[in-house]
Structures are given as C-alpha cells and as structure tokens.
Backbone as CSV, one residue per row, in Angstrom:
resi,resn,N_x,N_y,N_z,CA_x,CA_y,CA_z,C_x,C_y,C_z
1,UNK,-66.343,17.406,-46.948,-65.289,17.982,-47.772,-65.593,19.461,-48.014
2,UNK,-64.574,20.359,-47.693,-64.554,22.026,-48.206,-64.017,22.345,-49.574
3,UNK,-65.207,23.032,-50.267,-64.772,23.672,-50.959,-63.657,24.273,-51.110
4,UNK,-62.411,24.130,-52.268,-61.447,25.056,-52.529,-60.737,25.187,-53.587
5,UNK,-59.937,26.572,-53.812,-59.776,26.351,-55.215,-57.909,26.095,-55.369
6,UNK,-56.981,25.586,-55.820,-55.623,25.579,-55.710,-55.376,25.934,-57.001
7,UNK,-53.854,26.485,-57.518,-52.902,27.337,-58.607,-52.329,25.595,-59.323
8,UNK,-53.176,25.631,-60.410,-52.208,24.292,-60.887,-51.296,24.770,-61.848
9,UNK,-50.109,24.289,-61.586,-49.294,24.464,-62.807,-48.183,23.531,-63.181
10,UNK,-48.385,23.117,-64.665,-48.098,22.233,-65.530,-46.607,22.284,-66.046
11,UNK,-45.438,21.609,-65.641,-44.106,21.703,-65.997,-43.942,20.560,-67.251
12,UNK,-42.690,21.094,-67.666,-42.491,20.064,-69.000,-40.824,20.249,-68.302
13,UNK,-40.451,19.652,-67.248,-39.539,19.463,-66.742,-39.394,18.701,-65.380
14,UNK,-38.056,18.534,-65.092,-38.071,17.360,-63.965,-38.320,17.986,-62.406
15,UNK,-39.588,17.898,-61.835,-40.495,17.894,-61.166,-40.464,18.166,-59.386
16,UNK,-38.956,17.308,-59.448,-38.022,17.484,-58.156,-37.228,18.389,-58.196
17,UNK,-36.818,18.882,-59.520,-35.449,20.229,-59.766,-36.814,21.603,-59.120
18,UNK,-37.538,20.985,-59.824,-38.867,22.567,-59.948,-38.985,22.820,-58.371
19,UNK,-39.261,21.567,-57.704,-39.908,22.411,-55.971,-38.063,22.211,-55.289
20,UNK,-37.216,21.547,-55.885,-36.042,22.267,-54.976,-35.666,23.957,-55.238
21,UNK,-36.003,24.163,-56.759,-35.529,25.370,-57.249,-36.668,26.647,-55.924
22,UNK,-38.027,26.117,-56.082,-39.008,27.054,-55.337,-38.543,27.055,-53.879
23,UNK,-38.201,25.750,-53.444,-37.616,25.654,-52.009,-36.379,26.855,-51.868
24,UNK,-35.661,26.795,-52.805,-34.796,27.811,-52.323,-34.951,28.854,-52.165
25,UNK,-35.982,29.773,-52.652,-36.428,31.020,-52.690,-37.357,31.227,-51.798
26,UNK,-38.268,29.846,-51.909,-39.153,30.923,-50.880,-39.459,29.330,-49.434
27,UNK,-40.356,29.433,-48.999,-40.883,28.748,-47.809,-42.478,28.206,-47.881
28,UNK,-41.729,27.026,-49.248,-42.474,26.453,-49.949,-42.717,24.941,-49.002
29,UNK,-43.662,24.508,-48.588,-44.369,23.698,-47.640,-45.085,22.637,-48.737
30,UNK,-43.722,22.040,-49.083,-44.384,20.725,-50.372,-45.166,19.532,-49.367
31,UNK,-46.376,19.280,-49.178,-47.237,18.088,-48.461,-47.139,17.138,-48.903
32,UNK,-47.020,16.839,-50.521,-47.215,15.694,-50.877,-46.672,15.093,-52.385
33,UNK,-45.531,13.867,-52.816,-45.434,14.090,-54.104,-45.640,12.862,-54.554
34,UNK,-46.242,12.268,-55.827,-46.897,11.718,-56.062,-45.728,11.109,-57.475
35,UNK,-45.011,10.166,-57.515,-44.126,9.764,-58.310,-44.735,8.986,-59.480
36,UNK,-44.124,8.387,-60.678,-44.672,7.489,-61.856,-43.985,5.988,-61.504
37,UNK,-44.279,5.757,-62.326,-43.521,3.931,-61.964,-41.828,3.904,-62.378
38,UNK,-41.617,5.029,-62.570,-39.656,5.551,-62.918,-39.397,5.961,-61.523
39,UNK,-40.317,6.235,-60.670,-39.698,7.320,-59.466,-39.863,8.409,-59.765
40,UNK,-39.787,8.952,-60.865,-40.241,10.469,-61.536,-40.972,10.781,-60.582
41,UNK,-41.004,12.255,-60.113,-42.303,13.024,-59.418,-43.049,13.010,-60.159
42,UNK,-44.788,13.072,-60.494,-45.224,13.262,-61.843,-46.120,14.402,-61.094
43,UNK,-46.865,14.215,-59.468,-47.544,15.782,-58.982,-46.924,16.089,-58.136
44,UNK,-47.327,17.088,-57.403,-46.916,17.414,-55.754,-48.123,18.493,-55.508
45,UNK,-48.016,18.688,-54.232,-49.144,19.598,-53.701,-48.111,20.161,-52.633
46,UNK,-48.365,21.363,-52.826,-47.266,22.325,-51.628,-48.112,23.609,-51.433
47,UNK,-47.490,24.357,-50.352,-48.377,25.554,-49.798,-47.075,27.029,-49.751
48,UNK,-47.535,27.984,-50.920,-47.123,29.243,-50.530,-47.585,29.979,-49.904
49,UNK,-46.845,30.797,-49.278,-47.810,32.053,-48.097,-49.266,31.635,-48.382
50,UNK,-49.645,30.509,-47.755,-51.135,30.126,-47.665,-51.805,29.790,-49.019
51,UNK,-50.691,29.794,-49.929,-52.017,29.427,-51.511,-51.369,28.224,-51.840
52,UNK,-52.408,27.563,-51.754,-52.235,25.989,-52.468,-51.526,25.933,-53.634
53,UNK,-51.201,24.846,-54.089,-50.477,24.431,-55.288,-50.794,23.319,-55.520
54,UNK,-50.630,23.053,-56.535,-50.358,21.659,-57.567,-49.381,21.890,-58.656
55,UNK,-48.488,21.301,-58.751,-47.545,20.850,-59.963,-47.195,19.388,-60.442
56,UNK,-47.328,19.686,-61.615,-47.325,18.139,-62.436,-45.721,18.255,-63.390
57,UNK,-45.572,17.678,-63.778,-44.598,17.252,-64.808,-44.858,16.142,-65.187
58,UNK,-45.072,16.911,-66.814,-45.541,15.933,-67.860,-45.332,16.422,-69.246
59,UNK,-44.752,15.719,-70.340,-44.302,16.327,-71.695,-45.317,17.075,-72.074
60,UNK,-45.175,18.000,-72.760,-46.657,18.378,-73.885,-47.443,19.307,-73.725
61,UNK,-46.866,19.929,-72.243,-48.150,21.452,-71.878,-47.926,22.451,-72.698
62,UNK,-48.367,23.486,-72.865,-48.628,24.626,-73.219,-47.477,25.001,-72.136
63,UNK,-46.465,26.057,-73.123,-45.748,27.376,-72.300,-46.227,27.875,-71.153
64,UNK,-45.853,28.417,-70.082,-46.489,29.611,-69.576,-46.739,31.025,-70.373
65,UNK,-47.631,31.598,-69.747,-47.391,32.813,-70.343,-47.582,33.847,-69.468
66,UNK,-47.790,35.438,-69.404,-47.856,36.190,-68.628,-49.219,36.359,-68.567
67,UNK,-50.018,35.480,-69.365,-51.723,35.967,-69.354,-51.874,35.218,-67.191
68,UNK,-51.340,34.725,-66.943,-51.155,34.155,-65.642,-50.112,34.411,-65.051
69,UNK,-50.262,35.444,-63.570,-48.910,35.534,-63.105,-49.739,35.190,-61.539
70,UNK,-48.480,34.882,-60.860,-48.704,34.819,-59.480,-47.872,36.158,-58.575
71,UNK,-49.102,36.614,-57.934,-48.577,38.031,-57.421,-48.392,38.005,-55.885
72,UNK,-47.348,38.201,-55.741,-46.661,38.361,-54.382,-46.645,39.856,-53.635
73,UNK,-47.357,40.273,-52.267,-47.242,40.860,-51.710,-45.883,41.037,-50.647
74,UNK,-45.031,41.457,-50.819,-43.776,40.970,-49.432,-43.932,42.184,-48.694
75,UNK,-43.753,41.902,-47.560,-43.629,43.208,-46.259,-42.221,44.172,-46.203
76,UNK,-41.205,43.768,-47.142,-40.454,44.616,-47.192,-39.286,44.576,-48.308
77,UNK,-38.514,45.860,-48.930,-37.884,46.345,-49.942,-36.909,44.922,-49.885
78,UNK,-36.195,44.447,-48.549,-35.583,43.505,-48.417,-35.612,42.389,-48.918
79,UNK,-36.982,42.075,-48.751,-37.545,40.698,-49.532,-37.953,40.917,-50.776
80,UNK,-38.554,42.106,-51.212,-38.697,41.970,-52.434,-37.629,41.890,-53.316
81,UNK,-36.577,42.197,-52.690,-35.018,42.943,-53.721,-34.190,41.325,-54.287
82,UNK,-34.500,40.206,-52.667,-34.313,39.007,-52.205,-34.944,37.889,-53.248
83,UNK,-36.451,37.966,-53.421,-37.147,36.864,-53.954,-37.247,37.835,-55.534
84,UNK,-36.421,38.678,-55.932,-36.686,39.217,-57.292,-35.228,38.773,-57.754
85,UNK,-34.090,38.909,-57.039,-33.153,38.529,-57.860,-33.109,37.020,-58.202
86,UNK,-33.574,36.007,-57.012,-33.327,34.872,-57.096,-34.411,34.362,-58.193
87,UNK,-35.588,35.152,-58.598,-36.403,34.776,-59.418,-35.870,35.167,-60.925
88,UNK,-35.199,36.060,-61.070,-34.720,36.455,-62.247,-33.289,36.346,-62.456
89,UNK,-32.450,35.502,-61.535,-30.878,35.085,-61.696,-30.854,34.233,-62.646
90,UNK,-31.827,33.376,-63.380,-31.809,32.169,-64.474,-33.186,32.880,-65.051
91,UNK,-33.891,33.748,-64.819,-35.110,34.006,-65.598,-34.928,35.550,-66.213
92,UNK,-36.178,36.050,-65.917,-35.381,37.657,-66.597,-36.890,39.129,-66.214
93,UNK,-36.414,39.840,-66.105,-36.809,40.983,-65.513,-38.227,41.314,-67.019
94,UNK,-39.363,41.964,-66.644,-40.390,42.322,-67.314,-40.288,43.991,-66.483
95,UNK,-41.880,44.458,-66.779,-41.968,46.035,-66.209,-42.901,45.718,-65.128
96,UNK,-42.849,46.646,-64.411,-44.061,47.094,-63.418,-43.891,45.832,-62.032
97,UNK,-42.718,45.291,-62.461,-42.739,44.318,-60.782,-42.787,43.188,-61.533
98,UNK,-43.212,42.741,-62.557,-43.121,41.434,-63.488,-41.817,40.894,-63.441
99,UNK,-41.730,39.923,-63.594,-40.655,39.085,-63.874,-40.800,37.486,-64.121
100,UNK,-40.168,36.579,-64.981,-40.473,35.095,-65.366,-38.944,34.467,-64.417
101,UNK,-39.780,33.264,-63.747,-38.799,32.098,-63.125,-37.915,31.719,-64.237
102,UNK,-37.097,30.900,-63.850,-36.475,29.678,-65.035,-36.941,29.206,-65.456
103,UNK,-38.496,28.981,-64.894,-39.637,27.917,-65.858,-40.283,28.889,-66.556
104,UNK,-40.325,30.157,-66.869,-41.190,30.638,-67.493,-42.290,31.381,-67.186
105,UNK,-42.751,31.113,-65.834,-43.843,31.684,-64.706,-43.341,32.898,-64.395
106,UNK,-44.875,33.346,-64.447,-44.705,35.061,-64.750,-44.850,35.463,-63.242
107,UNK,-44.378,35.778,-62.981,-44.332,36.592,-61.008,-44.481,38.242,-61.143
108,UNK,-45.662,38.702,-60.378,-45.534,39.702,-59.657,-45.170,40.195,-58.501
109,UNK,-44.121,40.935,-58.007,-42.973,41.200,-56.758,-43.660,42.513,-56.464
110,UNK,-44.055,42.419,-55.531,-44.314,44.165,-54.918,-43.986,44.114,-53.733
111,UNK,-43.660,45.411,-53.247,-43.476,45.362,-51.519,-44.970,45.935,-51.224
112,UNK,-45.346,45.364,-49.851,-46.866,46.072,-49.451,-47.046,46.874,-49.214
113,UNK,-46.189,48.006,-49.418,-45.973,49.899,-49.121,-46.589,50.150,-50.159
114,UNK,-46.091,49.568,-51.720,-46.727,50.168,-52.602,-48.410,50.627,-52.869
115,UNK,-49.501,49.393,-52.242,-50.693,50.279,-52.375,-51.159,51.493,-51.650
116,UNK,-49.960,51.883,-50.844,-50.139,52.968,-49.889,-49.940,54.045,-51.350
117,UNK,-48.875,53.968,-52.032,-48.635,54.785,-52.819,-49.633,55.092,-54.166
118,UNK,-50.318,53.964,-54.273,-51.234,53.814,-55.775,-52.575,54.059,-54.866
119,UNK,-53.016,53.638,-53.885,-54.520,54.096,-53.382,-54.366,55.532,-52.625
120,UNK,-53.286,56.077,-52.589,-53.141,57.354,-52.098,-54.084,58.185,-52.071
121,UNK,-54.894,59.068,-51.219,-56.176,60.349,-51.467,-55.188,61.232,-52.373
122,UNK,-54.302,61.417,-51.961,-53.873,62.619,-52.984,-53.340,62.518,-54.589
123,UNK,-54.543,62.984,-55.304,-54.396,62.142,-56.910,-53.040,62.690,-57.440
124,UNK,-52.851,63.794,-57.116,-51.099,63.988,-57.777,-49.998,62.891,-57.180
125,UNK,-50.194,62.622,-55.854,-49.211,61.537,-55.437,-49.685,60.042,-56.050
126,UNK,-50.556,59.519,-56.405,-50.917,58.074,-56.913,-50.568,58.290,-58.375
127,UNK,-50.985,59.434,-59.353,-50.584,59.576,-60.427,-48.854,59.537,-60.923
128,UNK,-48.202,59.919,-59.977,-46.792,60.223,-59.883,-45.921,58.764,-59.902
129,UNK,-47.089,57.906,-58.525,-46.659,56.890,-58.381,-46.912,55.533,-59.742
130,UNK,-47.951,55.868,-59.983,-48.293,54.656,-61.419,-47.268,55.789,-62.414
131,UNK,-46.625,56.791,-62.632,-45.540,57.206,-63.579,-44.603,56.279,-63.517
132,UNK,-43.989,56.349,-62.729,-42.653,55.720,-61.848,-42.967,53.924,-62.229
133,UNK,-44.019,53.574,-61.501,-43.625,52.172,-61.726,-44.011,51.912,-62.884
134,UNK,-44.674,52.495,-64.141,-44.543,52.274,-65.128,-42.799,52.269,-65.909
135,UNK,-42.034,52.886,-64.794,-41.206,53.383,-65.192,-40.140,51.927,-65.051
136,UNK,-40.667,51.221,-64.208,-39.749,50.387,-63.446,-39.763,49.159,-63.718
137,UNK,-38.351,48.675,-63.165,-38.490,47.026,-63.933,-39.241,46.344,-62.340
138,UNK,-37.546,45.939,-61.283,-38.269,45.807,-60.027,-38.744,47.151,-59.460
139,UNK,-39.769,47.028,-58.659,-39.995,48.237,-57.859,-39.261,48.473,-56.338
140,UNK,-39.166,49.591,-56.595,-38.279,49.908,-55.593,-38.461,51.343,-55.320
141,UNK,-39.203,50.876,-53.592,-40.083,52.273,-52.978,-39.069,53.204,-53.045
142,UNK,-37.665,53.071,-52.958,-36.810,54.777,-52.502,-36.691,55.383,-53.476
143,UNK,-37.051,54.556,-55.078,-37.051,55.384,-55.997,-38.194,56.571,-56.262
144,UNK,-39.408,56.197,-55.511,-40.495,56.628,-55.545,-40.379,58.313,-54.601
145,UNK,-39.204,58.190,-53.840,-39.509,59.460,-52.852,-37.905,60.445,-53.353
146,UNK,-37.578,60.278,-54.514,-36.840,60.958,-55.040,-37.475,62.409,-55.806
C-alpha cells in the first residue's frame, strides 16, 4: 500500500446533488460511491485535475470556511472566466480570485499567467501586479496590461 494524502470534505447535504453539481463544472472522475441503507450516498471518492477527494454527507459538520480553500491553476482567461462564473452563479464572488460554491467551499481561480506576473524579476512589475489583484474580485490578466 502507498502512501497518500486525499481533500476530505464533509457536506450537510444530499451527496448525489453535490458531485452532479461538481460534474457540471468541472471533469470530476467520481470512482466510487458508497450509499446508507436509504440509498443515500453517504461517501464517494472522485479525482480532480489529479487531487483525490472524499466527500461524505452527513448532518452535523462544521460550515466550511475560507480557513480552507481549494486552489485551481487553469491554463487560460477562458477557463478561468468559465469555472468562476459557474462557481459563483448560486455562490458568490470574494477578492483576490476567491470565491465560495453553493456549498460554501472556498475556491481559488487563477489563470497560470498570473505567477508570471507576481514572480516577475522586475519588482515594479510584481508590485503593480499584487496592486491590481488586490484590486480584484475574479482575476483577469487584460486588466493587468492596462
């Protein structure tokens, strides 16, 4: 057996709505779901861009909160513009690329241009750039070259 570590997270909702809702957004690779003696889903184990999961549904968890977000790298303005609205069409917009699902899960949306802009050698251009996305709800590189 290999060592590994998976993202568990704890719903206080119905369990099958949760990975159809993720299915729609993204290219969520559910392996396995694990029902109660109702049929209820009660776990599942699924795979995002390569990071494991576990989700349960079960009364009584603790909220989410933003002390835990799951941060998404996407390869382009397209997808980020894509998996930010559909994440915040029932949820709602935070700063700096933040944003909460319908469940409450705190998501970070960046496109992968941006560490070009924040690890930049030139400290006036990285400084300019952490201005701006401080500035920002989603990020959005064309605002950056204004």
């Amino acid at each position: 057996m290999t060592n590994r570590l998976s993202t568990f997270l704890w719903y206080d909702h119905d369990l099958d709505e949760v990975l159809d809702y993720y299915r729609r957004i993204f290219d969520l690779e559910v392996r396995e779901v694990n029902r109660n003696e109702t049929g209820a889903a009660f776990t599942a184990s699924a795979t995002l861009y390569g990071q494991e999961l576990v989700l349960m549904n079960a009364p009584g968890g603790q909220p989410f909160s933003q002390a835990i977000s799951l941060a998404l790298s996407l390869e382009s303005q397209a997808e980020v513009d894509r998996v930010w609205d559909a994440l915040t069409e029932d949820g709602k917009e935070l700063n700096c690329g933040w944003c909460e699902d319908a469940f409450g899960v705190a998501w970070q949306v960046t496109p992968a241009a941006m560490q070009e802009w924040l690890g930049n050698p030139d400290a006036e251009v990285r400084a300019y750039a952490w201005q701006q996305l401080m500035n920002m709800k989603k990020i959005v590189l064309d605002d950056l070259h204004r």
